[in-house]
MARKEFI-344606 format. One record per residue (C-alpha): residue number from 1; x, y, z. Coordinates in steps of 0.05 Angstrom, whole numbers, plus 32768, in hexadecimal, padded with zeros to 4 digits. Layout:
+-----+------+------+------+
|   i |   xx |   yy |   zz |
+-----+------+------+------+
| NUM |    X |    Y |    Z |
...
+-----+------+------+------+
This chain:
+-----+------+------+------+
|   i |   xx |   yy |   zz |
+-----+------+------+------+
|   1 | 7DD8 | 7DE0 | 81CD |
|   2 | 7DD7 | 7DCD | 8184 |
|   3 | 7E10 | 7DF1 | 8164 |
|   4 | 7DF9 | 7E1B | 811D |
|   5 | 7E17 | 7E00 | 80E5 |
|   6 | 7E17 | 7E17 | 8099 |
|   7 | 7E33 | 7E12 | 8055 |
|   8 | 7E59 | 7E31 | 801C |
|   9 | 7E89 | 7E25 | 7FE8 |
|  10 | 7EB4 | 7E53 | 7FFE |
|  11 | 7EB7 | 7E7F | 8040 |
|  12 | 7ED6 | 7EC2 | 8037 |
|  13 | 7EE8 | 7EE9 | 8076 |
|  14 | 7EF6 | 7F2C | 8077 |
|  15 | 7ECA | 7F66 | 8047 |
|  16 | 7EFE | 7F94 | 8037 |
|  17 | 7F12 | 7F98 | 7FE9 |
|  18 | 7F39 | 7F55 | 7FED |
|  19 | 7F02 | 7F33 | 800C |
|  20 | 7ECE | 7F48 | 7FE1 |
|  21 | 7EF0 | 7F42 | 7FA4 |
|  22 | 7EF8 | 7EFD | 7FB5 |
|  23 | 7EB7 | 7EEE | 7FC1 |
|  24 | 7EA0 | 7F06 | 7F85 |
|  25 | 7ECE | 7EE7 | 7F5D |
|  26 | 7EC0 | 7EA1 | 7F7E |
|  27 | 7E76 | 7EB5 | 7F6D |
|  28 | 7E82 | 7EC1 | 7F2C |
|  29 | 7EA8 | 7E78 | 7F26 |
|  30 | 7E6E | 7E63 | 7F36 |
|  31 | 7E6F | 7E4F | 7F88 |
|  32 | 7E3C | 7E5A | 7FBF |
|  33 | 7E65 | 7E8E | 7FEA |
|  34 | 7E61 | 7EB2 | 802E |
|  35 | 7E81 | 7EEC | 804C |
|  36 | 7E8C | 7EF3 | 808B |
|  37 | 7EA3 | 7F32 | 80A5 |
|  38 | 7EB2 | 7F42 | 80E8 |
|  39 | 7E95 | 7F8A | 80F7 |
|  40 | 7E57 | 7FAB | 80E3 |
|  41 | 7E5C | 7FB4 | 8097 |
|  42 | 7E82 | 7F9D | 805E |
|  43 | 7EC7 | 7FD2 | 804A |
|  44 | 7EFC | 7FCB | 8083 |
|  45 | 7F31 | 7FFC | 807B |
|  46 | 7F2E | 7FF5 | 802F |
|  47 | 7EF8 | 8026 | 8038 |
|  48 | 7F37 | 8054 | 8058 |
|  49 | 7F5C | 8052 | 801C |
|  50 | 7F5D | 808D | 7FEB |
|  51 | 7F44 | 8065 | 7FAD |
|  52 | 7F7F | 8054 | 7F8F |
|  53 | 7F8C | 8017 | 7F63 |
|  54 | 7FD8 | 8005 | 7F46 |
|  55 | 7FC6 | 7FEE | 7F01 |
|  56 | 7FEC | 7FF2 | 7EBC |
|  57 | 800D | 7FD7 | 7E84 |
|  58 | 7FD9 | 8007 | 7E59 |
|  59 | 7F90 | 8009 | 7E85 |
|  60 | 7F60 | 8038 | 7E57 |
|  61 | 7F70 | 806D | 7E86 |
|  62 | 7FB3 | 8074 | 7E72 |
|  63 | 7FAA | 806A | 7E23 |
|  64 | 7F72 | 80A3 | 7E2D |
|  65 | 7F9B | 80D0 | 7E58 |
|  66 | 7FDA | 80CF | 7E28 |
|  67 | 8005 | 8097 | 7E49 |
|  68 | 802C | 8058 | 7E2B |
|  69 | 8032 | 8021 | 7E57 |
|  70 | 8046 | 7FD7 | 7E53 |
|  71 | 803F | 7F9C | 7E7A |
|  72 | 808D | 7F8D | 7E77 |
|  73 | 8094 | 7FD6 | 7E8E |
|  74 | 806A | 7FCB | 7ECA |
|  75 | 808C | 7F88 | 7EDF |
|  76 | 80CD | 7FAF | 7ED8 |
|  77 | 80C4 | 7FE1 | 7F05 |
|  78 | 809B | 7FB8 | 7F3E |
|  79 | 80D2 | 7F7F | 7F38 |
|  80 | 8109 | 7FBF | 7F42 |
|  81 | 80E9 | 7FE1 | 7F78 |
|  82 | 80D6 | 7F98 | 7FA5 |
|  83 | 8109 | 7F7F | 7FD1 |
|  84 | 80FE | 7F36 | 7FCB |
|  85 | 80CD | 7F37 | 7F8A |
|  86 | 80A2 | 7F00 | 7F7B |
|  87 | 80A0 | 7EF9 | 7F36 |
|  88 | 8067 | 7EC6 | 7F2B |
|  89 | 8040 | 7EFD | 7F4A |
|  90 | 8058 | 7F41 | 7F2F |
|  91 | 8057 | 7F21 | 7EE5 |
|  92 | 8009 | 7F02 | 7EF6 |
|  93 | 7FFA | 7F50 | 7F10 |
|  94 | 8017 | 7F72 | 7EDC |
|  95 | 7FFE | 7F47 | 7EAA |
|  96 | 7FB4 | 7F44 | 7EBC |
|  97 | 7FB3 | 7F90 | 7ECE |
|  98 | 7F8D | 7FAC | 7E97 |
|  99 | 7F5C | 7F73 | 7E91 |
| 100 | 7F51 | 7F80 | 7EE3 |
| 101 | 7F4A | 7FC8 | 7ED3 |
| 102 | 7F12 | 7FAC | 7EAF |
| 103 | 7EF1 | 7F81 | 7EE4 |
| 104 | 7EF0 | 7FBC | 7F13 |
| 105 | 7ECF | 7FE4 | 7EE2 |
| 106 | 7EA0 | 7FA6 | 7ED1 |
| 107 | 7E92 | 7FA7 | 7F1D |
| 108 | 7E7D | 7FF4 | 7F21 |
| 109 | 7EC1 | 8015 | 7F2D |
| 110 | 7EC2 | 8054 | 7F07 |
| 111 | 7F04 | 806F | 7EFA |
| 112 | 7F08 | 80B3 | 7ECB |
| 113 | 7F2E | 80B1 | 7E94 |
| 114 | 7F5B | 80F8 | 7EAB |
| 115 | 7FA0 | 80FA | 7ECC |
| 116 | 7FB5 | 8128 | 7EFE |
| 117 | 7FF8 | 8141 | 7EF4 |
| 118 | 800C | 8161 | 7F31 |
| 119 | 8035 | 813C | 7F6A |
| 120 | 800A | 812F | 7FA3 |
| 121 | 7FFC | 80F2 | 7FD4 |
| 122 | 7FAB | 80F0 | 7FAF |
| 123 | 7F90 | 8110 | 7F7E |
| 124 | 7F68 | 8142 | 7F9A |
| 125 | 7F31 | 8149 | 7F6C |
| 126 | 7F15 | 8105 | 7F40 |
| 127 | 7F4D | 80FC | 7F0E |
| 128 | 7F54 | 80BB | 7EFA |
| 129 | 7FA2 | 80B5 | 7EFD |
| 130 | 7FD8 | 80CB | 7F17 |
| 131 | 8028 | 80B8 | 7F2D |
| 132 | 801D | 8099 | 7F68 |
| 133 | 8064 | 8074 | 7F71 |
| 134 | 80B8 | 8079 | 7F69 |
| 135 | 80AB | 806C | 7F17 |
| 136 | 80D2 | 80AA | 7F07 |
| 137 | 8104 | 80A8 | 7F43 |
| 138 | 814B | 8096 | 7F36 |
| 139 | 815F | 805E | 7F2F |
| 140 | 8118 | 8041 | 7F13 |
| 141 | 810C | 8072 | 7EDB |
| 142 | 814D | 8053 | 7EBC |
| 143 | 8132 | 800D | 7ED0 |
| 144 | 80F5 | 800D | 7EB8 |
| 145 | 80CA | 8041 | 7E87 |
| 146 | 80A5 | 8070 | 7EB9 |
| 147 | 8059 | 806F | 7EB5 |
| 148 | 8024 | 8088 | 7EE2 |
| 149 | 7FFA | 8050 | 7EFB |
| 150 | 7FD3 | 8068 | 7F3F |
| 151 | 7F89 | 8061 | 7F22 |
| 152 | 7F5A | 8084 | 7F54 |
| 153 | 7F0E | 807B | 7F5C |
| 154 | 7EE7 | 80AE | 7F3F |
| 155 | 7EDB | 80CF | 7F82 |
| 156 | 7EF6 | 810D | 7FA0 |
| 157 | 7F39 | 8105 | 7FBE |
| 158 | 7F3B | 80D3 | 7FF9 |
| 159 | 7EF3 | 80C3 | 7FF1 |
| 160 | 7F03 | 8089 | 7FC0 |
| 161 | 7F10 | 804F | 7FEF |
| 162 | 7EC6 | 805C | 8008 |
| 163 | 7EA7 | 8068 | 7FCB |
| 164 | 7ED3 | 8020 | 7FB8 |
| 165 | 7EB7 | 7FF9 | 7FE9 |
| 166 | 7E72 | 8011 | 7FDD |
| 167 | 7E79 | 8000 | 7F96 |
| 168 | 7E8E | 7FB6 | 7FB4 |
| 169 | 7E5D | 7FAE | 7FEB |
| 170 | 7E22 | 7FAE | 7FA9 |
| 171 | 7E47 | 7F85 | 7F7B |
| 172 | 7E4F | 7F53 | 7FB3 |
| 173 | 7DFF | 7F56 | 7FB5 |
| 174 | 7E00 | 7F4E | 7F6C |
| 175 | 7E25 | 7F0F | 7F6D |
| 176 | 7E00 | 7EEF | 7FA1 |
| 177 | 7E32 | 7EE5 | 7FDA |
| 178 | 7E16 | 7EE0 | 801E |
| 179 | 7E33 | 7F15 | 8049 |
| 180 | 7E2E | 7F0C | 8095 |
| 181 | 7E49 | 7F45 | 80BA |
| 182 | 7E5C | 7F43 | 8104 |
| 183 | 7E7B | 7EF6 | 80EC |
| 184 | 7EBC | 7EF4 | 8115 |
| 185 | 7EE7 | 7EB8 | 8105 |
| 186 | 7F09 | 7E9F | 8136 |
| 187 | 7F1D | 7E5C | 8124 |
| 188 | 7F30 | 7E2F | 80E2 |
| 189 | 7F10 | 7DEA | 80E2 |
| 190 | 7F40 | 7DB8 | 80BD |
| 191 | 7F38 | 7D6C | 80A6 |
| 192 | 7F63 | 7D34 | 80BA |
| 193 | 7F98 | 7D46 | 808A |
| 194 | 7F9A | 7D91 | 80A9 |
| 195 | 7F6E | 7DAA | 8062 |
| 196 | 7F49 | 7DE7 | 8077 |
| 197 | 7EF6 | 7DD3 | 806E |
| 198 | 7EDE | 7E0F | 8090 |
| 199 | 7ED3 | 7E41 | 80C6 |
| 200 | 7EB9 | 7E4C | 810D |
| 201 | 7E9A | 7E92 | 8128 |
| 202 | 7EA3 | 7EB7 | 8167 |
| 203 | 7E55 | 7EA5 | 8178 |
| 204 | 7E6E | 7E5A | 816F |
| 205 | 7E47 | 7E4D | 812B |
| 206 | 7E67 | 7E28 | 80F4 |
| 207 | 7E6B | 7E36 | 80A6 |
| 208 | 7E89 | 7DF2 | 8090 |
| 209 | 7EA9 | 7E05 | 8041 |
| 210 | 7ED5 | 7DEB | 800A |
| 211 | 7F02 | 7E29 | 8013 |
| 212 | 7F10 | 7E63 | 803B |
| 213 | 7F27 | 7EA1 | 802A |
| 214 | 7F47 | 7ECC | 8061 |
| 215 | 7F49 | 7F1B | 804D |
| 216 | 7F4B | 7F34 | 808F |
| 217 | 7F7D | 7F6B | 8087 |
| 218 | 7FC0 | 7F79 | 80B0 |
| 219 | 7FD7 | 7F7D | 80F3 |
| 220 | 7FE6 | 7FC2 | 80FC |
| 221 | 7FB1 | 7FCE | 8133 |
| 222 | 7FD0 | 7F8C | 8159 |
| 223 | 8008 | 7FA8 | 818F |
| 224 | 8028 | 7F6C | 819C |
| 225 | 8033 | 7F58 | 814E |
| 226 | 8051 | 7F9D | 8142 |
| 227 | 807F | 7F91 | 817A |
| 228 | 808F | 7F52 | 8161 |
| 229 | 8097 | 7F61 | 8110 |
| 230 | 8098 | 7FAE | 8107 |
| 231 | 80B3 | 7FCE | 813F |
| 232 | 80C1 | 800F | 8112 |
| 233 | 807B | 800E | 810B |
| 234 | 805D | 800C | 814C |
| 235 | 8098 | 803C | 8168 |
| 236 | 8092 | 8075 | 8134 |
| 237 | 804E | 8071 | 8116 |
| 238 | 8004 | 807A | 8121 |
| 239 | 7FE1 | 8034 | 8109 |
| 240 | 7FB4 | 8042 | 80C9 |
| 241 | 7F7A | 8016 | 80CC |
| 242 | 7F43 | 7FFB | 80E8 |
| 243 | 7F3D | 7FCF | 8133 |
| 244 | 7F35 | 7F96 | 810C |
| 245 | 7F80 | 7F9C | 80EB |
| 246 | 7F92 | 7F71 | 8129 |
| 247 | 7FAE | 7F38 | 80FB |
| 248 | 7F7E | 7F03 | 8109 |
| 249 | 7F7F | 7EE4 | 80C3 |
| 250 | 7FC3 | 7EDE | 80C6 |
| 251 | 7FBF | 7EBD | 810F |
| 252 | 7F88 | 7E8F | 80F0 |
| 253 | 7FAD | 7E84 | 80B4 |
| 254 | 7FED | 7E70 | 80EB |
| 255 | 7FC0 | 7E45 | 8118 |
| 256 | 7FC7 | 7E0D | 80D5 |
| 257 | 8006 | 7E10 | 80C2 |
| 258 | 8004 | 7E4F | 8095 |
| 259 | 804C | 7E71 | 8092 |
| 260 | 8056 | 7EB7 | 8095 |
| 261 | 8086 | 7EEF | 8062 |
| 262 | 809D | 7F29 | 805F |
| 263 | 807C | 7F38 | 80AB |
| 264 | 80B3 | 7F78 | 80B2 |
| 265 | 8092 | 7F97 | 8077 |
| 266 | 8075 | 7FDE | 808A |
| 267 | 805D | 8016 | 8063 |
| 268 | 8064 | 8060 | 8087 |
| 269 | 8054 | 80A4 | 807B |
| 270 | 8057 | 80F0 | 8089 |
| 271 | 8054 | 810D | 8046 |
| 272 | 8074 | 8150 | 8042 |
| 273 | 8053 | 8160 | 7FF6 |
| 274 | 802A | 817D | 7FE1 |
| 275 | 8037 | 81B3 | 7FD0 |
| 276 | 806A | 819B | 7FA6 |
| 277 | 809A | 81CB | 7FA6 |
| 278 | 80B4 | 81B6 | 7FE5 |
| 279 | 80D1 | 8186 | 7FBA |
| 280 | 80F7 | 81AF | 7FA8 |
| 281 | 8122 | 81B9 | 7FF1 |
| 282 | 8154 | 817A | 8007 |
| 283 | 814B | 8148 | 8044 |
| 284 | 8188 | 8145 | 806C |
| 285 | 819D | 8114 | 80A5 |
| 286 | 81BB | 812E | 80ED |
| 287 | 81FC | 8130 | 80CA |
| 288 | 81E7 | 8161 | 8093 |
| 289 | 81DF | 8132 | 8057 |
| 290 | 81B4 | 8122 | 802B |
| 291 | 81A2 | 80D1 | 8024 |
| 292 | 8162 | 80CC | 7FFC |
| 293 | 8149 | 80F4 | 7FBE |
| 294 | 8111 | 8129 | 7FD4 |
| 295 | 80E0 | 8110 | 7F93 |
| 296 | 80D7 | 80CA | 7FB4 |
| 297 | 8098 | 80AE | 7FC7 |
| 298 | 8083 | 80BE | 800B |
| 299 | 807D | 8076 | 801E |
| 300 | 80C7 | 806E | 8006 |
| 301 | 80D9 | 80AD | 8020 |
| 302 | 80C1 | 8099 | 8066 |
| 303 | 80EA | 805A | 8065 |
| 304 | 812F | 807A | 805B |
| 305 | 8116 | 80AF | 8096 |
| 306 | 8112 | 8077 | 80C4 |
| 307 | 815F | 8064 | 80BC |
| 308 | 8172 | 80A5 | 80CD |
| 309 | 8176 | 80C0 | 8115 |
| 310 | 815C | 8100 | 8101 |
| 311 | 8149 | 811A | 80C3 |
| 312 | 8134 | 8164 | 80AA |
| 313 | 8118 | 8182 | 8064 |
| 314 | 813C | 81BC | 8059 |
| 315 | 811D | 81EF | 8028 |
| 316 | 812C | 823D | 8016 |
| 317 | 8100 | 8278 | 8014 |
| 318 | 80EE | 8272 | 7FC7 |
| 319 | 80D9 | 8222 | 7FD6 |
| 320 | 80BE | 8231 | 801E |
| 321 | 8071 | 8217 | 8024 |
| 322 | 8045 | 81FE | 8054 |
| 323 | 8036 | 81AF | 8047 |
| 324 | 7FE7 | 81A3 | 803B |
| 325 | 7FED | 8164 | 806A |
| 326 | 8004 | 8186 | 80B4 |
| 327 | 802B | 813F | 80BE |
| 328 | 8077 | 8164 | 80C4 |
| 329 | 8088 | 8197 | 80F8 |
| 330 | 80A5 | 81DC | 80E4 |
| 331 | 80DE | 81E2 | 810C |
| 332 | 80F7 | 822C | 8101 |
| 333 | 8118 | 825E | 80CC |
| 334 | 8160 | 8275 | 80C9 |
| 335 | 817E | 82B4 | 809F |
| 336 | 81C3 | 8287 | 809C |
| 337 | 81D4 | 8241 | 8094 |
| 338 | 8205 | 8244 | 80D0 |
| 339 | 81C7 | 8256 | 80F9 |
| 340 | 81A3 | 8222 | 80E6 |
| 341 | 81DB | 81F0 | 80F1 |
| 342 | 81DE | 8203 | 812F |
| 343 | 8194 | 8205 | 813A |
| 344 | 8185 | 81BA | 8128 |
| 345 | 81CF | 81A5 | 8141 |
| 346 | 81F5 | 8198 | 8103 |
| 347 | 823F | 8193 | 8107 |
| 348 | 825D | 81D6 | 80EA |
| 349 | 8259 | 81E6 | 80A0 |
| 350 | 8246 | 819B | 808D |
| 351 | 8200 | 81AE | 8070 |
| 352 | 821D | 81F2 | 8056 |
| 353 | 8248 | 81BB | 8034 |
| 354 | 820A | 8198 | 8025 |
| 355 | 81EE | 81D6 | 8009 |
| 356 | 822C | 81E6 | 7FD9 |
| 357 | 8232 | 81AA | 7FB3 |
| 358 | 81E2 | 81A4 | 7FAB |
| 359 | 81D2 | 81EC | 7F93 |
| 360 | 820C | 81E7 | 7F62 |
| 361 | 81F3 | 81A8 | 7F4F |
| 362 | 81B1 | 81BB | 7F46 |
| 363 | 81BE | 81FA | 7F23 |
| 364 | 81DA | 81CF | 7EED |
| 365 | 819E | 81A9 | 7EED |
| 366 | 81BE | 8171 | 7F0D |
| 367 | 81BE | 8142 | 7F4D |
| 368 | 8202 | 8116 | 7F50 |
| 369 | 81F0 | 80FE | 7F94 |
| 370 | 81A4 | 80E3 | 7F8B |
| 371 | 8192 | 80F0 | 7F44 |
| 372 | 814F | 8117 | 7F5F |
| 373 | 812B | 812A | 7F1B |
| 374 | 813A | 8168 | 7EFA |
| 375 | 80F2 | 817C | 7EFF |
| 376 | 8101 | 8188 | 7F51 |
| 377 | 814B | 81A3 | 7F4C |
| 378 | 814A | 81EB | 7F5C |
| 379 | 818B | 8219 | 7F7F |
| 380 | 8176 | 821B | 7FCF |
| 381 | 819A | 8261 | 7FCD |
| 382 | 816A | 829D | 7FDF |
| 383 | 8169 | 829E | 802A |
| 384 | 814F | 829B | 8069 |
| 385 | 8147 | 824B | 806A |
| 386 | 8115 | 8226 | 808E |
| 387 | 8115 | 81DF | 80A7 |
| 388 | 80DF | 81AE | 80BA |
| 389 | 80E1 | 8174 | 80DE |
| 390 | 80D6 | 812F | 80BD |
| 391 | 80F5 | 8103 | 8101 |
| 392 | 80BE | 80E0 | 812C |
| 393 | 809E | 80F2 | 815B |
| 394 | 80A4 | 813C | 8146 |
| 395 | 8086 | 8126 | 8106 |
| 396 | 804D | 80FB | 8101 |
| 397 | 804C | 80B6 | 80D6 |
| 398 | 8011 | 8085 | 80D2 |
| 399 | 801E | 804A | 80B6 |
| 400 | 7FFF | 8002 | 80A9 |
| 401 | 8023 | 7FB4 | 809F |
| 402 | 8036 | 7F90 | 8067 |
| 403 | 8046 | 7F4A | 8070 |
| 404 | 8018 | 7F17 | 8077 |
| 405 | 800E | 7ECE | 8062 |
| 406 | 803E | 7EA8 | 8039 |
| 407 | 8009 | 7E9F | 7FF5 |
| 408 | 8013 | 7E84 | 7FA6 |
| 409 | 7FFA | 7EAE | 7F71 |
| 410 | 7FB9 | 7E96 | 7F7D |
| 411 | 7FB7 | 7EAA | 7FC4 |
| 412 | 7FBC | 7E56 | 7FE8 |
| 413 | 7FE1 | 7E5A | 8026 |
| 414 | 8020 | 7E40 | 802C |
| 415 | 8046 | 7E13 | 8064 |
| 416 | 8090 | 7E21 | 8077 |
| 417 | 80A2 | 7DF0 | 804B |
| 418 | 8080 | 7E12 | 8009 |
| 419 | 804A | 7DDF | 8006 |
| 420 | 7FFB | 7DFF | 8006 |
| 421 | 7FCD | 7DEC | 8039 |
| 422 | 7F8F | 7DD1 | 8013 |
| 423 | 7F50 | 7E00 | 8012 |
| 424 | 7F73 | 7E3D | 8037 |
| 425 | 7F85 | 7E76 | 8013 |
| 426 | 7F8C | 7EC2 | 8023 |
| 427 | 7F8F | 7F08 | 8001 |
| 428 | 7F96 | 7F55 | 8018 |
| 429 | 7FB9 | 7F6E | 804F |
| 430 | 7FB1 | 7F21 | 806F |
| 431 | 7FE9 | 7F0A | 803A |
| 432 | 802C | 7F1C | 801F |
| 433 | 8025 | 7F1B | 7FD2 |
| 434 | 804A | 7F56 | 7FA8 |
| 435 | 805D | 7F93 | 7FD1 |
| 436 | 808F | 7F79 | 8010 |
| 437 | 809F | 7FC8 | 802A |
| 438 | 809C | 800C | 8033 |
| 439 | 80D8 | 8022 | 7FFF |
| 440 | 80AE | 7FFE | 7FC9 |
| 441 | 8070 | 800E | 7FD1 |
| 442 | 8044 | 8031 | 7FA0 |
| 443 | 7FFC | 805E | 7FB5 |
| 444 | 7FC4 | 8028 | 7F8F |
| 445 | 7FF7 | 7FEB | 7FA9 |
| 446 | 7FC8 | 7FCA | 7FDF |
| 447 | 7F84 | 7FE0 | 7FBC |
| 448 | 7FA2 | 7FC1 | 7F7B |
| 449 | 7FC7 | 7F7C | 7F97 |
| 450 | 7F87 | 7F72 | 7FCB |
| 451 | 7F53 | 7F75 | 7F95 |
| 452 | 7F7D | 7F4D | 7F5E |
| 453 | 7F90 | 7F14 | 7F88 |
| 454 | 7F4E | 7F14 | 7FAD |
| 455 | 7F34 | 7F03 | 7F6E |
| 456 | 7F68 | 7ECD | 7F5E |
| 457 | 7F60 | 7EAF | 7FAC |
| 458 | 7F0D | 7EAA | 7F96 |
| 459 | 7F08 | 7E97 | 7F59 |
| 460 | 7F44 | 7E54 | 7F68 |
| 461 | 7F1A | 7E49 | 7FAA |
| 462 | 7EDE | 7E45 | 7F81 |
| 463 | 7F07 | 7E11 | 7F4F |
| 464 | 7F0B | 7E47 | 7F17 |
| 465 | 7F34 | 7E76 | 7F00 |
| 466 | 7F35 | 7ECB | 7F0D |
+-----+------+------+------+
């Protein structure tokens, strides 16, 4: 039987937003392109995503909403808060941010020019902006000048990834790209000297191309990889994603010689706010003490959890709420600290110690211990006290991967050895390019990196320039 053949310019695989950014960028460089995506439509878990997109150094939404920000700013904080920062690629970011704000706009993504002030995990109405990271946490806010930067969709709270990728799925029309759903890859065709040249499908049809693209997204619906690279992942947390997060790109990307970074990379959550006064309470270990301010981001917050054998927020009755998100457990309420001690096993008077030193801290409107911001320092002295639960499996965490495939700046795949593997490149979840783990990561992060070096991968595949 004659085997189908075809073919393009470039070959993108994968239509979430780092797939079809690329595409249209290669497009717009001026290459015949085809998408191949694996299920039924274009989105992939993209279209899970809230809507946000982490852009600044002074987009229009935050001159019109009141806010200065500055490139240098931006680099300075996401070089602070990465472990291993690539600065080719948080300068290239933060740079181009406001002219990317711009392409997405260009491209149909409507963001309103309104922030949100209140401290939430999304905004829950269409604001355009909002804090969505650690920029005001301690030590950052002395590292680098705080600015909001989480630009959401205009769409009602976690309907923006959605709307995004509806948005996408028409400019990709617009620009011409042929999109071929139910197209799974599952091999990379190479040349004698091992350059990619193009792509065979699951129904053994070829697309033969100058360049391929993989966006395929992560491996956090992939067992065996989790075992292998996250284990705190697949022990403590529910996957967020879609079945086809199995990590096929970056077992394609592998299958040539493609290297792999920052694989232990994980981002987890079981956000406690809002409402945020709960901010307000402290989160203690087994042992009583406190080891991570209460006003980080939930993604960092979850990190330091998961070095801790048990953790508990601890709140009085003038912070006591009940979190919107039912992702902690309420474990009980006690009319003395000695009761609950003994109640969530304690050793004797160590968080009445705790206690002490924070109320008279706070009182002051101080934190020695964690520098928490004054705007969440409040006296947890008007009893009963409650606690809740933030250890898993008593409270529940989803979570997705970070790491991916070893990439430049514009998105080639690299060897071990640092050199690139000639017409392969990647982008999204597929690829490691700024954010390497949970503690550092920022709401708007994966929207933001996927679509920005998406565009870079397409438009150097296509022999132009994003």
């Amino acid at each position: 039987m004659a085997v189908n053949q075809s073919h393009a310019d470039v070959v993108v695989v994968g239509g979430g937003i780092a797939g079809a950014c690329a595409a249209i960028s290669a497009a717009e460089a001026g290459a015949e392109v085809v998408l191949l995506e694996r299920s039924g439509s274009t989105g992939g878990t993209s279209a899970l995503a809230a809507g946000h997109f982490y852009l600044g150094g002074g987009t229009p939404v935050q001159v019109a909403t009141g806010f200065e920000d500055t490139v240098e700013a931006m680099f300075d904080y996401l070089m602070a808060v990465t472990p291993e920062p690539d600065a080719t690629k948080i300068r290239a970011y933060c740079t181009d941010s406001v002219a990317h704000f711009h392409w997405l706009e260009a491209h149909g993504v409507e963001f309103e020019r309104t922030f949100y002030p209140g401290k939430a995990v999304v905004q829950p109405g269409t604001e355009g902006l909002m804090w969505t990271g650690d920029e005001k946490v301690w030590p950052y806010r002395d590292q680098a000048k705080p600015a909001p930067r989480g630009h959401k969709i205009a769409a009602l709270a976690e309907q923006g990834g959605s709307q995004v990728m509806r948005v996408m799925a028409a400019a990709l029309e617009r620009a011409g790209v042929r999109v071929r759903c139910e197209g799974k890859v599952t091999d990379l065709l190479t040349d004698e000297a091992g350059a990619v040249v193009g792509v065979r499908c699951r129904d053994e049809s070829i697309v033969r191309a100058n360049a391929v693209v993989l966006a395929t997204g992560g491996y956090v619906m992939n067992p065996e990889m989790l075992e292998t690279y996250t284990p705190v992942l697949a022990a403590n947390a529910v996957p967020l994603g879609t079945p086809t997060d199995d990590g096929s790109g970056i077992l394609l990307g592998q299958s040539v010689g493609g290297a792999l970074a920052h694989m232990d990379g994980a981002f987890l959550t079981a956000s406690f706010y809002p409402p945020a006064d709960l901010l307000k309470g402290i989160v203690v270990n087994a042992e009583g003490v406190r080891f991570v301010a209460e006003d980080s981001y939930h993604g960092r917050m979850a990190a330091a959890v998961m070095g801790e054998s048990r953790a508990y927020l601890i709140v009085d009755a003038a912070t006591m709420a009940w979190p919107e998100l039912p992702m902690i457990k309420f474990i009980d309420g006690w009319e003395t600290i000695a009761e609950m001690e003994a109640a969530l096993g304690i050793p004797d008077g160590e968080l009445a110690a705790t206690l002490r030193d924070y109320n008279a801290a706070a009182a002051r409107g101080e934190d020695p211990v964690l520098h928490k911001h004054p705007d969440w320092l409040a006296p947890l002295d008007t009893g009963p006290w409650a606690a809740f639960h933030l250890t898993p499996p008593e409270a529940t965490y989803v979570g997705f991967t970070l790491g991916g495939l070893r990439t430049t700046v514009d998105g080639q795949v690299c060897r071990a050895d640092g050199s690139v593997i000639d017409g392969l490149y990647a982008a999204g979840a597929c690829a490691s390019t700024i954010v390497q783990d949970g503690s550092g990561y920022s709401s708007g992060t994966c929207l933001g990196e996927s679509s920005y070096f998406g565009r870079r991968a397409g438009a150097h595949a296509a022999g132009g320039s994003a």
